[in-house]
Structures are given as C-alpha cells and as structure tokens.
Backbone as a chain_set.jsonl record, in Angstrom:
{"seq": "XXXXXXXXXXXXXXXXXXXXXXXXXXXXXXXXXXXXXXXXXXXXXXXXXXXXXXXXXXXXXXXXXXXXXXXXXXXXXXXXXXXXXXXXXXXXXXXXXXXXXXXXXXXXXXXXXXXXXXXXXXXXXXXXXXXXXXXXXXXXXXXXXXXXXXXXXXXXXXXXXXXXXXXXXXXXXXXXXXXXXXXXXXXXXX", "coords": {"N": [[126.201, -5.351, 183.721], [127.608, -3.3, 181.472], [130.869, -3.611, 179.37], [133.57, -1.214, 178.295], [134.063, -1.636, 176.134], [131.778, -2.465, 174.879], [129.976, -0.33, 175.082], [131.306, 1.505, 173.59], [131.443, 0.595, 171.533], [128.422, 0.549, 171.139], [127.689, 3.283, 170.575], [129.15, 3.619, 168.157], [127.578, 3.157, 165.908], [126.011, 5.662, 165.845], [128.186, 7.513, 165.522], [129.685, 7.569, 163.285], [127.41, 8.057, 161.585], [127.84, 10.291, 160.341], [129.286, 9.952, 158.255], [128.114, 7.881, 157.052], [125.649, 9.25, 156.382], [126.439, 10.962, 153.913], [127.717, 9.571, 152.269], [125.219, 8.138, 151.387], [123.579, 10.157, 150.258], [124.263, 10.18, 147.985], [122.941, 8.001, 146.497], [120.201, 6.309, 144.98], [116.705, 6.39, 145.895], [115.926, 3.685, 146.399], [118.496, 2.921, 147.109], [118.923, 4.155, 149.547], [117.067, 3.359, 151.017], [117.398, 0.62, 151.583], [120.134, 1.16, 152.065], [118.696, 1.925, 155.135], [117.566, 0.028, 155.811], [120.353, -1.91, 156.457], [121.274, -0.347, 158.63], [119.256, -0.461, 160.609], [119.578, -3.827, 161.051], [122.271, -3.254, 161.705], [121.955, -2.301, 164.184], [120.132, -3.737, 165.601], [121.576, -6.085, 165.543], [123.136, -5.753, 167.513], [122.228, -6.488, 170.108], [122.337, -8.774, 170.308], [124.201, -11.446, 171.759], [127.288, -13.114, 171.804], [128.535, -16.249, 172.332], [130.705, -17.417, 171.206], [134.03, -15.672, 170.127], [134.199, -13.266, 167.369], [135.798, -13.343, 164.281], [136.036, -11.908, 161.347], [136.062, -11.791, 157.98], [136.601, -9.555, 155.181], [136.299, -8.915, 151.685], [138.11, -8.141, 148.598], [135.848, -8.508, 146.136], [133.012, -9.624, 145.073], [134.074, -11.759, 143.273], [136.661, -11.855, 142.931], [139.768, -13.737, 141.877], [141.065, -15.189, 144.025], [139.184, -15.425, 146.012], [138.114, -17.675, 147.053], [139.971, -19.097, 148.165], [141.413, -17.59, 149.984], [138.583, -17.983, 151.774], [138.353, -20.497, 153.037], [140.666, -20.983, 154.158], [140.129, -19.031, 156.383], [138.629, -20.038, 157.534], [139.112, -22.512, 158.67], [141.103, -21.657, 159.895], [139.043, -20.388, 162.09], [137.885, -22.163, 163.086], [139.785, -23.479, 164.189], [140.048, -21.572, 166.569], [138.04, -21.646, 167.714], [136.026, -20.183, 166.948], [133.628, -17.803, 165.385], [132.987, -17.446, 162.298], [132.647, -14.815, 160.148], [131.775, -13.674, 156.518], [132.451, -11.705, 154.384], [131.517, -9.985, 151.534], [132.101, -7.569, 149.168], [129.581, -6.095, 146.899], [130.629, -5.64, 144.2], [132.585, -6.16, 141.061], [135.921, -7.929, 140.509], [137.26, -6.336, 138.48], [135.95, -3.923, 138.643], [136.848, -3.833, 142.095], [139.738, -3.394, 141.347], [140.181, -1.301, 139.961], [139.615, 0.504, 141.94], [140.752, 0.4, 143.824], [143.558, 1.721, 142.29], [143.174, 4.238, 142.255], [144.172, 7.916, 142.556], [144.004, 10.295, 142.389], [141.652, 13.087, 143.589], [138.78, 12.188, 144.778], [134.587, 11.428, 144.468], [133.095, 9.589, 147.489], [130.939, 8.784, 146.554], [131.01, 7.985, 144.272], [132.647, 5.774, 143.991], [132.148, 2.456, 144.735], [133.188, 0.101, 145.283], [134.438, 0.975, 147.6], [132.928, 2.391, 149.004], [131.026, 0.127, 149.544], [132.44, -1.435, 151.157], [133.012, 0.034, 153.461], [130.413, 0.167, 154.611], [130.019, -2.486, 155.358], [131.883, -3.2, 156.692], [131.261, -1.202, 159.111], [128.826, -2.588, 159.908], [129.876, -5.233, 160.866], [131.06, -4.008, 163.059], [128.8, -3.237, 164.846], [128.182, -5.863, 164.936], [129.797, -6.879, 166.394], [131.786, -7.677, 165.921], [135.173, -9.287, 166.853], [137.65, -9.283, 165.528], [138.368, -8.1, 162.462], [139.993, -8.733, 159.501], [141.021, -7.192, 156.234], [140.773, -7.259, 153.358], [141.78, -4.613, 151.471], [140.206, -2.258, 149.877], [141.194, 0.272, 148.92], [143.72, 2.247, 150.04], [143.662, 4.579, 151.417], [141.053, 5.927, 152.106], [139.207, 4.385, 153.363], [140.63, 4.063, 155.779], [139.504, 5.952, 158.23], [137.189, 4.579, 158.617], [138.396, 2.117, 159.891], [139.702, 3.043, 161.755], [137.976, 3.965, 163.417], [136.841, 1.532, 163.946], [138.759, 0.431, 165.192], [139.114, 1.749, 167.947], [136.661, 0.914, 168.997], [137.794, -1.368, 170.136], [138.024, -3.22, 168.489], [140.339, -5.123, 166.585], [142.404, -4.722, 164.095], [143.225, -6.788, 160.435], [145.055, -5.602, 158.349], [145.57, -6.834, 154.853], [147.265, -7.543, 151.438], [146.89, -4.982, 150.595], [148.387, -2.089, 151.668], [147.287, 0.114, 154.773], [147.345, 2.848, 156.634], [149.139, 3.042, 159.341], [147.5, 3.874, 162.135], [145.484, 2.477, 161.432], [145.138, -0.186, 161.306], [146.037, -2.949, 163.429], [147.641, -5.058, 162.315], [149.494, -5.283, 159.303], [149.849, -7.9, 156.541], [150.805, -10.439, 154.512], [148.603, -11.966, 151.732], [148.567, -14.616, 152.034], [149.475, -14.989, 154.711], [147.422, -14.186, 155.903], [145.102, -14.987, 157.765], [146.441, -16.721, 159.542], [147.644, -14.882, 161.127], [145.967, -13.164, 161.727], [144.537, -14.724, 163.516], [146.488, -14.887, 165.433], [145.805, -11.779, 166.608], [143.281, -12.471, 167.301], [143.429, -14.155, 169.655], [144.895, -12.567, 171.585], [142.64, -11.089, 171.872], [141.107, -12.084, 173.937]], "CA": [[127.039, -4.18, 183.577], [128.55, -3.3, 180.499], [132.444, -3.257, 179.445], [134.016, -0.022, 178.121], [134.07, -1.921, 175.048], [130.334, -2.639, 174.666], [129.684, 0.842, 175.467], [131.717, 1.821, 172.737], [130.48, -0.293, 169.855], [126.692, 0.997, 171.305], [127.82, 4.62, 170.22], [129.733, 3.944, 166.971], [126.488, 3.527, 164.61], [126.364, 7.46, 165.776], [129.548, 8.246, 165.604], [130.084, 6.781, 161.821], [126.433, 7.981, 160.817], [127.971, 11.536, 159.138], [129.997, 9.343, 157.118], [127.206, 7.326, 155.875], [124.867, 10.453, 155.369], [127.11, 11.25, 153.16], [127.718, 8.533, 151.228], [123.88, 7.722, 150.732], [123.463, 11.213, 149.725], [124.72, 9.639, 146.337], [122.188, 6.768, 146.05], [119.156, 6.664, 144.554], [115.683, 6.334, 146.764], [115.96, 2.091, 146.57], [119.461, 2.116, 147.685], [118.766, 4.694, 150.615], [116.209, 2.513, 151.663], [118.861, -0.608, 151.691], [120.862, 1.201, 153.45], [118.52, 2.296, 156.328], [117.764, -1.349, 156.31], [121.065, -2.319, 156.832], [121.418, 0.438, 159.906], [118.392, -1.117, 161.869], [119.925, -4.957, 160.999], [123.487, -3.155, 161.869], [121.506, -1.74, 165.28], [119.656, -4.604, 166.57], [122.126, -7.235, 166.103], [123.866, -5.102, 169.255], [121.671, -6.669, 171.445], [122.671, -10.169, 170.241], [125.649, -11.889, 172.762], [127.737, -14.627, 171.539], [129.611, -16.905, 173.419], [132.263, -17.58, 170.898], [134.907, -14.92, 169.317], [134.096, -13.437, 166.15], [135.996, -13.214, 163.315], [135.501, -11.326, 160.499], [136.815, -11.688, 156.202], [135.948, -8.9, 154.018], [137.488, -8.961, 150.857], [137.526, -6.873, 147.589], [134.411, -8.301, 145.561], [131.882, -11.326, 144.803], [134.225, -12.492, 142.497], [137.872, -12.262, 142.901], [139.906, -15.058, 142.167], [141.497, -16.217, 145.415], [137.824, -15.601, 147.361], [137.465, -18.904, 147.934], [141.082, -20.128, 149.038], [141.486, -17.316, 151.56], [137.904, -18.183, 152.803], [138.483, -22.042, 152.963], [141.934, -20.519, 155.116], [139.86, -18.602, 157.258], [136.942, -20.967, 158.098], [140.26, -23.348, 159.299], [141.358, -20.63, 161.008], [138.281, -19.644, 162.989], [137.518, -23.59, 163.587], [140.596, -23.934, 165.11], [140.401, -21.046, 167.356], [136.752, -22.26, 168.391], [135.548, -18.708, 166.606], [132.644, -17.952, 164.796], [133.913, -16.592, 160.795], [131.573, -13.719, 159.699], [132.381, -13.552, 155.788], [131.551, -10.173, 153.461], [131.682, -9.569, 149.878], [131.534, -6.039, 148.469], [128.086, -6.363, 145.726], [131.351, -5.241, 143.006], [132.993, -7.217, 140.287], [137.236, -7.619, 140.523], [137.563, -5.064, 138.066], [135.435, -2.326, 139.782], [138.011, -3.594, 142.963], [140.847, -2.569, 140.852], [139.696, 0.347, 139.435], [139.141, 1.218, 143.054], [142.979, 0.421, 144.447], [144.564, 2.59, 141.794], [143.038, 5.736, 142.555], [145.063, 8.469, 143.238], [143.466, 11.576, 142.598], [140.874, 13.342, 144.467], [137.281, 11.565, 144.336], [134.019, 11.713, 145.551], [133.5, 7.892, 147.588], [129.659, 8.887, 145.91], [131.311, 7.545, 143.215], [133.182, 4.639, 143.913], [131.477, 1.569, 145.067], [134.066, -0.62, 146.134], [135.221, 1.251, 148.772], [131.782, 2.247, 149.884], [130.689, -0.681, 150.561], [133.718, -1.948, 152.244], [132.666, 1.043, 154.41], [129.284, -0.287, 155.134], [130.547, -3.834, 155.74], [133.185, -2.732, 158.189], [130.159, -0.817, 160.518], [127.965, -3.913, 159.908], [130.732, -5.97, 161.686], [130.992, -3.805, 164.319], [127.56, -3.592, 165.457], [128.157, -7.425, 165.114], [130.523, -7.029, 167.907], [133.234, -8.832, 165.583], [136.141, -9.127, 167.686], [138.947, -9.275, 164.579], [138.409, -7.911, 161.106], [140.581, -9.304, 158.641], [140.249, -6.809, 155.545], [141.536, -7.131, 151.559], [141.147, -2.88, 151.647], [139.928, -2.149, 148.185], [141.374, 1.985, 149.053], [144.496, 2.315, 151.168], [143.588, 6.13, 152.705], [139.723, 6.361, 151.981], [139.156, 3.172, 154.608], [141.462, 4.695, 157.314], [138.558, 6.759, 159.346], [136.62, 3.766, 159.461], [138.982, 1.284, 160.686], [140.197, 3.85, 163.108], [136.885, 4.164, 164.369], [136.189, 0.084, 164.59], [139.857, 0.133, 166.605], [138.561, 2.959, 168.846], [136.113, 0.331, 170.488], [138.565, -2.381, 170.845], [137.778, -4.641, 166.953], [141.379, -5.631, 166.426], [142.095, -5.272, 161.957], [144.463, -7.7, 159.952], [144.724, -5.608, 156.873], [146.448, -7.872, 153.812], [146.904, -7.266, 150.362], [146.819, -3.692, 150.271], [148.52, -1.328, 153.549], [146.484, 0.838, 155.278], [147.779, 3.332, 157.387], [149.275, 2.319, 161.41], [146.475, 3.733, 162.751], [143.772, 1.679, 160.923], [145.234, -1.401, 161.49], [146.478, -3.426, 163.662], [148.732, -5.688, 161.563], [149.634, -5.715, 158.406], [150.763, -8.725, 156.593], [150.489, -10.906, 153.265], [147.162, -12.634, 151.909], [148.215, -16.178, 152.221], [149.837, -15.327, 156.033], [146.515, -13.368, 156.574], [144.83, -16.077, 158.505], [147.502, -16.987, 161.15], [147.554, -13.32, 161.62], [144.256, -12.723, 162.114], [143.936, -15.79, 164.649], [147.008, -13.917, 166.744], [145.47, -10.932, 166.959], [142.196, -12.8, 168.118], [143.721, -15.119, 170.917], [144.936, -11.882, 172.142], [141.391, -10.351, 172.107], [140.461, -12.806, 174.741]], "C": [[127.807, -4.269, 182.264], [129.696, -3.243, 180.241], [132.489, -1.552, 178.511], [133.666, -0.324, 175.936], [132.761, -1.786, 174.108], [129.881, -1.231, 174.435], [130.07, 1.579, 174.006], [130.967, 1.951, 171.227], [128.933, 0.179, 170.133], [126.911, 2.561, 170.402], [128.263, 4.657, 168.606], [129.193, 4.313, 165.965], [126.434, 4.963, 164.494], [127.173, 7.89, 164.962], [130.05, 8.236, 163.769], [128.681, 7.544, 160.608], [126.652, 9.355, 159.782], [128.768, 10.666, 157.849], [128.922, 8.628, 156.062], [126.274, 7.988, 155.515], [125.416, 10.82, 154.154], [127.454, 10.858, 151.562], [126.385, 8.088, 150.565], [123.134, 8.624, 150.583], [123.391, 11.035, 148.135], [123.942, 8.89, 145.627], [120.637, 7.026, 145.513], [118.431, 6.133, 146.084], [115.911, 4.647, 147.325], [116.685, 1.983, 147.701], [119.596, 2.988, 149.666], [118.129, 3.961, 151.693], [116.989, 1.083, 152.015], [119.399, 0.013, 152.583], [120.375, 1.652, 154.836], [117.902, 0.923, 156.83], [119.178, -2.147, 157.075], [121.6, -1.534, 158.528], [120.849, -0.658, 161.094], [118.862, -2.684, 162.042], [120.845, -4.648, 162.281], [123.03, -3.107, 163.675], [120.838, -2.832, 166.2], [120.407, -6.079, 166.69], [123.382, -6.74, 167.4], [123.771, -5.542, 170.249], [122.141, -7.844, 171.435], [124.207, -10.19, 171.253], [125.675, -13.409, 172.341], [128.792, -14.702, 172.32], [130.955, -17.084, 172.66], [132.847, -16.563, 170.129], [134.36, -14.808, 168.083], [134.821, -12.644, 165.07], [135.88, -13.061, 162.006], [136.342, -11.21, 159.026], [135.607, -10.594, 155.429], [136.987, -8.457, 152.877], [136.982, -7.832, 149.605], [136.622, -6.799, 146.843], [134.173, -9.076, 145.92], [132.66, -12.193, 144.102], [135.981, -12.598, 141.765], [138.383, -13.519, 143.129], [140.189, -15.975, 143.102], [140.385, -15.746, 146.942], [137.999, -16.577, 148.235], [138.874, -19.535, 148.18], [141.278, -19.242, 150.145], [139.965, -17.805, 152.6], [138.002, -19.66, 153.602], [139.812, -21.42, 154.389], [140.939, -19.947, 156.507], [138.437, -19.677, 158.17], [137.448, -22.059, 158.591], [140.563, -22.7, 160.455], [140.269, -20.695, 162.311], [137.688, -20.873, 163.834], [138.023, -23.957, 164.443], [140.959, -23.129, 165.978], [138.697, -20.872, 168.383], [135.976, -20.223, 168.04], [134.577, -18.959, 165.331], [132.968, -16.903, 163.264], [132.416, -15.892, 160.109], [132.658, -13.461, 158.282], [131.766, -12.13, 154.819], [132.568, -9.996, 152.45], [131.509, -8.614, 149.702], [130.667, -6.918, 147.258], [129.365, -5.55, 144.212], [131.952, -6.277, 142.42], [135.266, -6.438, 140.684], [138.036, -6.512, 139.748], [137.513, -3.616, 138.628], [136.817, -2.095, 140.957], [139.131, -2.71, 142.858], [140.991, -1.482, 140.644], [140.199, 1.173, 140.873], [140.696, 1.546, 143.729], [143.554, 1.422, 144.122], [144.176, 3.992, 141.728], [143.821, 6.788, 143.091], [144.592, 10.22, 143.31], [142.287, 11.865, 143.522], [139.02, 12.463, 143.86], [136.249, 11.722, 145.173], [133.546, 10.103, 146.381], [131.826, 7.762, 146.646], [129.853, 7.777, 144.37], [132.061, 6.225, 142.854], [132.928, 3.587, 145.091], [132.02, 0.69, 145.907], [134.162, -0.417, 147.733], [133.736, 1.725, 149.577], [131.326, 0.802, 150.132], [131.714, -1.923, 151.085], [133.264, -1.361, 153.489], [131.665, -0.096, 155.351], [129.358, -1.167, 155.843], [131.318, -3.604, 156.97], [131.84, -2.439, 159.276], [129.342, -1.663, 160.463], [128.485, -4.942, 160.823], [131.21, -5.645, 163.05], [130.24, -3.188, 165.008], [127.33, -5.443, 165.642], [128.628, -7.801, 166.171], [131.397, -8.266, 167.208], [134.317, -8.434, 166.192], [137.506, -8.983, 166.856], [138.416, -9.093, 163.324], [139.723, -7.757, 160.175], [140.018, -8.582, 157.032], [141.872, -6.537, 154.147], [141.018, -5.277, 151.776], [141.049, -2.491, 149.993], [140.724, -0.155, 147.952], [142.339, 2.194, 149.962], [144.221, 3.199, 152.257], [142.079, 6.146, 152.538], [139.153, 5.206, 153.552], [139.612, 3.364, 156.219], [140.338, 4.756, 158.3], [137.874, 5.623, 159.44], [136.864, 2.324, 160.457], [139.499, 1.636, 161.917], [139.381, 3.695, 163.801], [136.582, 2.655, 165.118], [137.746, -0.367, 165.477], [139.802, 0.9, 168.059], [137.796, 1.872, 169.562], [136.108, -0.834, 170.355], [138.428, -3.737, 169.537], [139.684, -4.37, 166.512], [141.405, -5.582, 164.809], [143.377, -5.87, 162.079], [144.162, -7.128, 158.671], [146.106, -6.308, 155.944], [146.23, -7.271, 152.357], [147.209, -5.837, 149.58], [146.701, -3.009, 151.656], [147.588, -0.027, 153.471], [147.498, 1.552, 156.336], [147.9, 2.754, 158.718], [148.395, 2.718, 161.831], [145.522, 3.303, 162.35], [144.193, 0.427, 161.044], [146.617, -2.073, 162.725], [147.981, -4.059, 163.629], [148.224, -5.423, 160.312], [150.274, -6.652, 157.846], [150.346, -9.413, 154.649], [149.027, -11.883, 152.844], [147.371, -14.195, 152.251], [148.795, -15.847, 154.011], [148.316, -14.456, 157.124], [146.029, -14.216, 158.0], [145.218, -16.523, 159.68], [147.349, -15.776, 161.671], [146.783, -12.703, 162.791], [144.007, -13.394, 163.377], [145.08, -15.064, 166.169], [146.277, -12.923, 167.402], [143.634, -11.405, 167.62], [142.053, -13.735, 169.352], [144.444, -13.71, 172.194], [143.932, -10.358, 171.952], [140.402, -10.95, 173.878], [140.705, -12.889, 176.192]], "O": [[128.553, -5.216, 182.015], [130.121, -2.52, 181.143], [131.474, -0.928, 178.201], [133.289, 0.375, 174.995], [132.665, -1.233, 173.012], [129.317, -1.071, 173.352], [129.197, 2.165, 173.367], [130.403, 2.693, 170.423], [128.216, 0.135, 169.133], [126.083, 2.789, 169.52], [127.837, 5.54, 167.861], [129.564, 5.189, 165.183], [126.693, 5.555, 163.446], [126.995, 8.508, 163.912], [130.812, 9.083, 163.304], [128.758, 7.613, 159.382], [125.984, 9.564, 158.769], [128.676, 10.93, 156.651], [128.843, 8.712, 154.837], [125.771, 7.691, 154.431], [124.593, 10.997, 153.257], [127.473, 11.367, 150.441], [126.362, 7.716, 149.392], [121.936, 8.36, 150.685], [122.664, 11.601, 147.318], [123.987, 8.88, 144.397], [120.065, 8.082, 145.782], [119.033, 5.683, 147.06], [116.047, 4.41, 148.525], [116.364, 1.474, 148.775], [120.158, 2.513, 150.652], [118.455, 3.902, 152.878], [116.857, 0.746, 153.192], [119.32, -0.305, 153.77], [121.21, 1.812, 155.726], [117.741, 0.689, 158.028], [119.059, -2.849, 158.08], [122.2, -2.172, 159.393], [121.412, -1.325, 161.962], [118.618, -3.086, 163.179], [120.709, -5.159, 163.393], [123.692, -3.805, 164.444], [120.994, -2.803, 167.421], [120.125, -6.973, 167.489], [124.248, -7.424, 167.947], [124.532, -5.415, 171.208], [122.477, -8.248, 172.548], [125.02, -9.28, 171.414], [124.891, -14.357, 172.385], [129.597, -13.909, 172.807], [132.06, -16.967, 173.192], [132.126, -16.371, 169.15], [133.99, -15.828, 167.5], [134.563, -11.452, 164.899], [135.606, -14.077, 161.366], [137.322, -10.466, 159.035], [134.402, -10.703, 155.206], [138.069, -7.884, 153.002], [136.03, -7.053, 149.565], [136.183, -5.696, 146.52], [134.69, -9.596, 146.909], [132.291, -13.368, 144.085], [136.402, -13.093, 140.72], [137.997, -14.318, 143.982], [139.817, -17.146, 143.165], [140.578, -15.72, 148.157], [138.051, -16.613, 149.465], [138.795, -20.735, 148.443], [141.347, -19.753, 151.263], [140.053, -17.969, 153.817], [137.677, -19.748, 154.786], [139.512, -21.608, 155.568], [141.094, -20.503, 157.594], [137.708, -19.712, 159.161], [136.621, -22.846, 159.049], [140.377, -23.014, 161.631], [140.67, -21.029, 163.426], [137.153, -20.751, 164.936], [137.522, -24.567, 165.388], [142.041, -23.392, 166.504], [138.422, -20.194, 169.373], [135.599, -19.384, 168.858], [134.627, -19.888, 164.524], [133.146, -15.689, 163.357], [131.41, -16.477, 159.707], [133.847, -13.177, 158.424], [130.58, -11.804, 154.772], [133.795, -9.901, 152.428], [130.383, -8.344, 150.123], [130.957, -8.031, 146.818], [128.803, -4.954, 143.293], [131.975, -7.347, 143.028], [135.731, -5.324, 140.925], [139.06, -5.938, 140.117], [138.296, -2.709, 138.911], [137.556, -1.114, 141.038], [139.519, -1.794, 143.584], [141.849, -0.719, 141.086], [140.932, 2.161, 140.915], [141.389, 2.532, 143.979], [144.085, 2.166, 144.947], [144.872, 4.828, 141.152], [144.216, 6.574, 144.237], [144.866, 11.064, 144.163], [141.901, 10.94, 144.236], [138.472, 12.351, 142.763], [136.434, 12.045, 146.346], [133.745, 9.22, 145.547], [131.571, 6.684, 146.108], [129.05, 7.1, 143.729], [132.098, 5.707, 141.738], [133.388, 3.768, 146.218], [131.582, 0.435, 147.029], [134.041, -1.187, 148.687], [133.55, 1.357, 150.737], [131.368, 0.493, 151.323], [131.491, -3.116, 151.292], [133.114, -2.054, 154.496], [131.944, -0.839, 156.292], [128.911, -1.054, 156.984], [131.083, -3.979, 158.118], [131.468, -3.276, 160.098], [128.726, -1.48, 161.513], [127.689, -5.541, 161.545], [131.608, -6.412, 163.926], [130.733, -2.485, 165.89], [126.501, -6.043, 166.327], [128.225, -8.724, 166.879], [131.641, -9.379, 167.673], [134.564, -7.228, 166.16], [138.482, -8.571, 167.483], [137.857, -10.12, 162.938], [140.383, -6.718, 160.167], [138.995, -9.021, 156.507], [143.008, -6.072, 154.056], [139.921, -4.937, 152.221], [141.959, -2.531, 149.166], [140.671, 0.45, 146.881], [141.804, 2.398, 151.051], [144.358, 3.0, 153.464], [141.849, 6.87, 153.507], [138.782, 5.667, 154.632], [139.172, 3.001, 157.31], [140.15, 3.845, 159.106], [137.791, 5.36, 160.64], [136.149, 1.723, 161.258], [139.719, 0.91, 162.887], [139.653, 3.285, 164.929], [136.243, 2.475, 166.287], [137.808, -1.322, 166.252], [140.423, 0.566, 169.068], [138.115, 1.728, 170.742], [135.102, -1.542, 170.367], [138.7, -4.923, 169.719], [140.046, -3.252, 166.146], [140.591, -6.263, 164.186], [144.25, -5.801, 162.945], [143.369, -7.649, 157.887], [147.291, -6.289, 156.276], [145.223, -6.619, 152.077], [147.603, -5.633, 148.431], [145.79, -3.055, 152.483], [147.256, 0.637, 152.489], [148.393, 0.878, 156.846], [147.001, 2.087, 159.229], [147.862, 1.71, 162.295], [144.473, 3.689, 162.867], [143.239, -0.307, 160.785], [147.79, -1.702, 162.78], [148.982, -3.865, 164.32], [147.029, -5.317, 160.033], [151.423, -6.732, 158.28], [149.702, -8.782, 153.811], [148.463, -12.478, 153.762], [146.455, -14.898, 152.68], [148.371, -16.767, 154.712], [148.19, -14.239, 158.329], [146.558, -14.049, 159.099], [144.514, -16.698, 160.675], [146.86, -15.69, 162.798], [146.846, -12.17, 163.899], [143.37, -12.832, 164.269], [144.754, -14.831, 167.333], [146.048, -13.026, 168.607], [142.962, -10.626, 168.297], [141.01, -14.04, 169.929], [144.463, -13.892, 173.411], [144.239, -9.166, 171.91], [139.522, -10.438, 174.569], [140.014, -13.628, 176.893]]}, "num_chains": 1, "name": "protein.A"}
C-alpha cells in the first residue's frame, strides 16, 4: 500500500511537466533529447525503495569555490544521520551562477541556465524520493514553484545562501550552518 506521500511524488513528474515543456521549448534538438532522457531516469528511479533517508546538496555550479567544503560538511552530515547524500551540480560556471542571482528584471528562464537546471535537478531529486533538499538557489523567485511543488509531496528544503520565499522552503539559514539544518529537518522526516 502506498503512503500519501508516495502517491504524491508518483504524480509530480506530471504535475511539473508544463514547466519543463516550456523550458525545453528553448533547447536545441540534442538538449531536448537530454532532457527526455533525464524524465525516463527521473521516472524509473520511482520504483527504486531505499532503506536509508535521503539527502540531497544542490548548489550553484561545477565550480564554485566553497563546493567542496559544504560537500565534505554534508557527506558528515548524512554519515552521521545514517543517510544516503545525493549531490548535484548545475553544468554552469560561478559566473553564469552570479549573473543568475542578480537578476531583477523580467526574463525568459529559456535564457538563463543556472536556474534551469537547478529546476531540473530539484524534479530529478524528487522522483529520487529525496527526503531533504538542501539548495544554494541560484534565483530567489524563479525557483519558488518548484520547491513548492517538491514540499507539496512531503521533500522537506534547507535553502542557504540565497532566501527563497516561506513557501518554498522549509528553513532558511546560512551556508556554513546549512548542514546541521538540513540534518534537523531530516530527523524530523522520519
């Protein structure tokens, strides 16, 4: 029998898929094809069931500088809460990130990379059935609708770094207290 939860996360790929029509409206033929790869990945790891908690880092590129001390933090973290650490890179450089933060005018997301594939990453994680996403938000308001949606069937966020609206997250808090954060909000997932 399924939980309410399960049930949920079965529907979301739906529920999310005008958003990513949308977005891969923009892409050439390759990356369309990527991304209907990443759907069927996103879709059949649904069926997968893990026994231990999973916790989830997605940060703002491949190649920001404090990558590798929050991941080193979180891979402590997730050790010591007997949880399994699902890590994701946006395919952008720290600049692009930036670029992406200080936006303030109207845009189309066709156009800005970052934050799409933050997007992607996010519904990748919850077809993963990650139980806590922990997210550097490269877009404070563009990110909203999809964190709303991965709190809708019960994924717990720790956004850091950069606030996100109360309804897309959980907590908010600082990048070095991310970690502890994150591990609260996943001992009370359980």
């Amino acid at each position: 029998m399924k939980t309410k939860k399960q049930s949920l996360r079965l529907w979301l790929p739906l529920l999310l898929f005008p958003i990513l029509t949308t977005l891969t409206a923009c892409k050439s033929q390759d990356q369309n094809q990527d991304q209907a790869a990443l759907m069927l990945r996103a879709e059949n790891a649904q069926t997968i069931e893990e026994e231990s908690p999973i916790l989830a880092l997605v940060l703002t590129s491949r190649d920001a500088k404090e990558n590798q001390e929050l991941i080193d933090r979180f891979q402590e973290t997730a050790k010591e809460q007997g949880a399994r650490l699902l890590v994701r890179l946006p395919d952008v450089s720290e600049e692009e990130a930036l670029k992406a933060m200080g936006l303030t005018e109207p845009f189309t997301l066709c156009e800005v990379d970052p934050i799409e594939y933050q997007m992607l990453l996010i519904n990748e994680l919850v077809a993963e059935n990650a139980d806590v996403i922990a997210i550097h938000p490269n877009h404070k308001e563009a990110l909203g609708p999809i964190l709303t949606a991965a709190r809708a069937v019960g994924i717990r966020i720790c956004a850091f770094g950069q606030e996100v609206g109360e309804e897309s997250r959980d907590i908010y808090t600082t990048p070095e207290e991310a970690a502890a954060q994150a591990a609260a909000l996943l001992r009370t997932t359980e």
